[in-house]
C-alpha positions as CSV (number, residue, x, y, z in Angstrom):
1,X,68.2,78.0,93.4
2,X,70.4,76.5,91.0
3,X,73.9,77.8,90.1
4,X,75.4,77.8,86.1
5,X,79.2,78.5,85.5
6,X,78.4,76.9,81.9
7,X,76.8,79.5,79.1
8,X,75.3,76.8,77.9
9,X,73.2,75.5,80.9
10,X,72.0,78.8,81.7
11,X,70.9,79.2,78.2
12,X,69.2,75.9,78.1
13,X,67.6,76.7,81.4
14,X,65.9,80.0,80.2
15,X,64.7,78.5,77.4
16,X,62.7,76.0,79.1
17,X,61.0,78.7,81.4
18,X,60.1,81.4,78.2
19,X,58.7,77.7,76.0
20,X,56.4,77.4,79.3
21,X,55.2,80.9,78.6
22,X,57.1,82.6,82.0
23,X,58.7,86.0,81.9
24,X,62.1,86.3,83.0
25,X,63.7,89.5,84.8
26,X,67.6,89.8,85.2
27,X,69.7,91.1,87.1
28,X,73.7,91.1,86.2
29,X,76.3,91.9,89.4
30,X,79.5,91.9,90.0
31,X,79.2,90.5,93.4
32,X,79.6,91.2,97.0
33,X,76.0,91.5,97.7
34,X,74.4,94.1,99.8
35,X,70.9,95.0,100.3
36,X,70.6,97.2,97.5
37,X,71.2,94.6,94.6
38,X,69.1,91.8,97.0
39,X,66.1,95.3,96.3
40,X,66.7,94.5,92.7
41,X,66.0,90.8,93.0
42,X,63.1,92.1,95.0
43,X,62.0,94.3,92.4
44,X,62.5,91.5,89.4
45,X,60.4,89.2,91.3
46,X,57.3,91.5,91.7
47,X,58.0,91.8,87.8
48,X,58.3,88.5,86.8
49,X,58.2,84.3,87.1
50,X,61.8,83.5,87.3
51,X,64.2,86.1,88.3
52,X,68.1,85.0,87.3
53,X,71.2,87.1,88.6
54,X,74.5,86.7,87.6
55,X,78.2,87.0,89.7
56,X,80.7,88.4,87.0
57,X,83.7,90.8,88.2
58,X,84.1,91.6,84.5
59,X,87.9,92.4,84.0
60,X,87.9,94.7,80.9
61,X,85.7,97.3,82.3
62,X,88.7,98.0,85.1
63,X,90.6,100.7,83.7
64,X,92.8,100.3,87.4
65,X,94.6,96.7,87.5
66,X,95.0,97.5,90.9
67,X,91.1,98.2,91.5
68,X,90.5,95.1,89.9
69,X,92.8,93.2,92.1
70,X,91.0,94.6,95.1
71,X,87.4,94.3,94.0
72,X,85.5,92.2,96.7
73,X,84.9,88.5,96.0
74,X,82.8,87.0,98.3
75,X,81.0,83.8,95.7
76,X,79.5,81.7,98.3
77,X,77.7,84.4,100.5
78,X,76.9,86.0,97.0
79,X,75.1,82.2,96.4
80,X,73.6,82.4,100.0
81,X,72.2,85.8,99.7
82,X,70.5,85.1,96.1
83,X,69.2,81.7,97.4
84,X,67.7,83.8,100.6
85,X,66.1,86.2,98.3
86,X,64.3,84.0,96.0
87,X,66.7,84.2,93.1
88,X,65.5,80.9,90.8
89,X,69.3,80.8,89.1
90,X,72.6,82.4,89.0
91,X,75.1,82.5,86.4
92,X,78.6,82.5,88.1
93,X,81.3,82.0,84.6
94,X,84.5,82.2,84.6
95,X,86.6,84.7,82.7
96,X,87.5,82.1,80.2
97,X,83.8,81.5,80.0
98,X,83.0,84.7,79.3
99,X,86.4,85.5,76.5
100,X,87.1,82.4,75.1
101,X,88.8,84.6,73.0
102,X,90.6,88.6,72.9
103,X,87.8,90.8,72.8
104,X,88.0,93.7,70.2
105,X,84.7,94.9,70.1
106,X,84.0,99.2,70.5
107,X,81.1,101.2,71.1
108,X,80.3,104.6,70.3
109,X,78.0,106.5,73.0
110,X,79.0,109.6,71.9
111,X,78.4,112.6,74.9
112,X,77.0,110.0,76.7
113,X,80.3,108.6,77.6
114,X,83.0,111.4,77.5
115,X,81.9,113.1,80.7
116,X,82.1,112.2,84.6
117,X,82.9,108.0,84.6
118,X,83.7,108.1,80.9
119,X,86.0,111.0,80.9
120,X,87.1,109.9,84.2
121,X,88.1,106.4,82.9
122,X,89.0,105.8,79.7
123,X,87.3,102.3,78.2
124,X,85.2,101.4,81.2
125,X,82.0,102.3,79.2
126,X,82.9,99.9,76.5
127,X,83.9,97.1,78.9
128,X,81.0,97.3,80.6
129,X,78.6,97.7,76.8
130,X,80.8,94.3,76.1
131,X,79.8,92.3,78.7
132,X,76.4,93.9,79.2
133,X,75.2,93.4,76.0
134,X,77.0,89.6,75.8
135,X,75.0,88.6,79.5
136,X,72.0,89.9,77.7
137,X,72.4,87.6,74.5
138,X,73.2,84.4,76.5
139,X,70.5,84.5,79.2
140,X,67.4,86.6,76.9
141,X,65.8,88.2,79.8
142,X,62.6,90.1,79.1
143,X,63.7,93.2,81.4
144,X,66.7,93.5,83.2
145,X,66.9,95.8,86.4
146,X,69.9,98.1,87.1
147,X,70.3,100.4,90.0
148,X,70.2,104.4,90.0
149,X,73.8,104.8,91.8
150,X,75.6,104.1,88.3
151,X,73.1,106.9,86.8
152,X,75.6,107.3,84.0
153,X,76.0,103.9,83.0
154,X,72.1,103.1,83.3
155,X,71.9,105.2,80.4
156,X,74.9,104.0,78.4
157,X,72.7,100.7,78.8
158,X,69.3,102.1,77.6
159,X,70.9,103.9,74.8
160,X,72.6,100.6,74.0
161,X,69.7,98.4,73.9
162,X,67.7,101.4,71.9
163,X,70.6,101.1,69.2
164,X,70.6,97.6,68.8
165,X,67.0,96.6,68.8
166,X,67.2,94.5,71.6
167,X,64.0,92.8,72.7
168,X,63.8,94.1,76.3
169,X,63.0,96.4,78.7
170,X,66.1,98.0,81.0
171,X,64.1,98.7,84.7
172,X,65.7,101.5,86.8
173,X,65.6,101.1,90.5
174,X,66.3,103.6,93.3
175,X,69.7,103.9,95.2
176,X,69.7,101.7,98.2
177,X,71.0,104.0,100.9
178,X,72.3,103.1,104.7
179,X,70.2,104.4,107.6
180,X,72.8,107.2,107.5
181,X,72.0,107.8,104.1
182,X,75.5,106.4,102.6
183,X,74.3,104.7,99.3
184,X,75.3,101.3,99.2
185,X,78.3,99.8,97.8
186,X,80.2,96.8,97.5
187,X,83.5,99.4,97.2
188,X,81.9,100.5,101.2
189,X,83.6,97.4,103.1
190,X,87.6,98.6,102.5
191,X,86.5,101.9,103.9
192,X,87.9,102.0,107.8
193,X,85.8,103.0,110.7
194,X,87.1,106.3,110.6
195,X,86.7,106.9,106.7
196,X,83.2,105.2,106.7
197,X,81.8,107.6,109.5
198,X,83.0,110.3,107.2
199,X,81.6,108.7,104.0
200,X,77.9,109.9,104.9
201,X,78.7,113.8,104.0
202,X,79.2,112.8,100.3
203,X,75.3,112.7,100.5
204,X,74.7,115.3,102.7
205,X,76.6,117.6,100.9
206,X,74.7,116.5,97.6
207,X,71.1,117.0,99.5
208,X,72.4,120.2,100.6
209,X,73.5,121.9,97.5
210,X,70.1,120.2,95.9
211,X,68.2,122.4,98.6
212,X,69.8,125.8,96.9
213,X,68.2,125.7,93.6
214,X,65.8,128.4,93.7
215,X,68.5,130.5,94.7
216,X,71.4,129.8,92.7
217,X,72.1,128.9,89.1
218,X,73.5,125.6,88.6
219,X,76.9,126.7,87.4
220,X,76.5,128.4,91.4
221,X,75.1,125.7,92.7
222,X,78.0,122.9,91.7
223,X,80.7,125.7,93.1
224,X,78.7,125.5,96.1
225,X,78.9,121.7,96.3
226,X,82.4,121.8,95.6
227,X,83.3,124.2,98.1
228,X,81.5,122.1,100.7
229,X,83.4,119.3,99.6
230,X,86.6,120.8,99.6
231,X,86.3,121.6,103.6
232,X,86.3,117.6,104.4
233,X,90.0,117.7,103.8
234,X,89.5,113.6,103.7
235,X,87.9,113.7,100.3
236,X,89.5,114.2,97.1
237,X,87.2,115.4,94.7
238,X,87.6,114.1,90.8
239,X,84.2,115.7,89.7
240,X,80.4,117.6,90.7
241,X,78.8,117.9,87.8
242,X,75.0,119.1,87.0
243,X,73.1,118.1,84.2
244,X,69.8,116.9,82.8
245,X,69.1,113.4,83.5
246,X,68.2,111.8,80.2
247,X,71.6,113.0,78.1
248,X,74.0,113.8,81.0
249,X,74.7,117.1,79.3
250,X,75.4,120.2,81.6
251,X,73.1,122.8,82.2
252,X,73.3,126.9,82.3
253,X,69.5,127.3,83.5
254,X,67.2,125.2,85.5
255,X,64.6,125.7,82.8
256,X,66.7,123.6,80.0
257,X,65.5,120.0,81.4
258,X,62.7,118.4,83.3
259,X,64.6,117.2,85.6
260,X,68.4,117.6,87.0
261,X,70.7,115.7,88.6
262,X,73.9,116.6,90.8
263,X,76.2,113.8,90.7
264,X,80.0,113.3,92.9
265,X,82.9,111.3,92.4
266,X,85.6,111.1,94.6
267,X,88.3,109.4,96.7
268,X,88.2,108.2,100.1
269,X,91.0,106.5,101.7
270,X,91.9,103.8,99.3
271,X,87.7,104.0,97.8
272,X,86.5,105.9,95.1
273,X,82.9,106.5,95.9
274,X,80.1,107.7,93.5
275,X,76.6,109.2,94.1
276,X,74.1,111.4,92.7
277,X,70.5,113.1,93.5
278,X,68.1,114.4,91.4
279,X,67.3,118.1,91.6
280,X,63.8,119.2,92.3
């Protein structure tokens, strides 16, 4: 596998595989590997000849300094794990790689981006558009594979690419969950032994309230969750929201949407954990 901190030599090294006629899938990370991105690269390789990842904590999509600061960094496992997998090339730039100079660019999502994460956290959505959209122009992948754990900012992504015309196709992948059904994380490793024997009942209670939907409406439905939530005094609850899957928008019947999701964030110990379910 061969490893670029350089835009250039990463763009030089996709161009030689698309003049040879090869497809080439993408995967962008943050790092801290676990088996649900190494699924991705799995996933990209059934898809594709050359699969490229790339290791970027992006600073501008951190509304909290201090979750920056304490975002895992683990670069050389990251390297081993990608090698292990079959990655063909990662992309590992530095910040001053990557913003050479201030970065003043904003993105409108509209709804898409004033509930749950974007409500939650003011510019993350339009850090993560930025770099996003930037990984996509250096390396030119022909479809890039994100997983279904950041529902909300898959589709900021999709609706993205659908606005600007870009050549390629966005792949959604399932969540990636731990025998005990905790959906993998690189945030999971700061949780202590007794907050990460807790951490499973964040998808328990979501499978749980999903299991009520014939008899209860949604807006009964997410009180339900809620209230389950609220008796693990260890969670702090930010949001439960329920809404159709394609525009994120809540929902008064069942009947308004093909399908409906139930999605959670909230605070454990010194972790925020996300997840979500779809709603049969």
């Amino acid at each position: 596998m061969k490893v670029f901190n350089f835009i250039v030599d990463i763009q030089r090294f996709v161009e030689e595989k698309h003049n040879l006629g090869l497809k080439v899938g993408f995967v962008p990370t943050m790092g801290a590997l676990h088996d649900g991105h190494l699924s991705l690269i799995n996933r990209a390789k059934k898809d594709n000849d050359i699969v490229v990842s790339s290791v970027f904590v992006n600073p501008i999509q951190f509304n909290n300094p201090t979750d920056l600061e304490k975002y895992p960094r683990t670069p050389e496992r990251d390297i081993e794990k990608l090698e292990q997998a079959g990655c063909d090339a990662v992309f590992m730039p530095s910040v001053d790689e990557m913003y050479p100079e201030k970065v003043e660019d904003h993105y409108d999502f509209g709804d898409l981006e004033r509930v749950m994460e974007g409500a939650c956290r003011p510019g993350h959505f339009n850090g993560v558009a930025i770099v996003v959209r930037k990984l996509f122009e250096i390396v030119n992948p022909d479809r890039a594979y994100f997983g279904e754990k950041d529902f909300q900012q898959l589709a900021i992504i999709k609706k993205m690419v659908l606005n600007l015309n870009m050549n390629l196709e966005i792949v959604p992948c399932p969540i990636i969950r731990e025998n005990d059904g905790l959906a993998m994380s690189s945030r999971n490793v700061r949780l202590n032994e007794t907050e990460r024997a807790i951490a499973p009942q964040i998808y328990a209670t979501l499978n749980d309230a999903a299991s009520h939907k014939k008899e209860m409406t949604p807006a009964e439905l997410r009180q339900y969750a809620l209230d389950k939530f609220a008796t693990i005094k260890e969670f702090d609850v930010e949001y439960v929201e329920i809404t159709d899957e394609i525009n994120l928008k809540s929902i008064e019947n069942w009947n308004e949407c093909e399908h409906a999701r139930i999605f959670v964030a909230l605070q454990l110990g010194p972790v925020r954990l996300i997840d979500n379910v779809r709603i049969y």
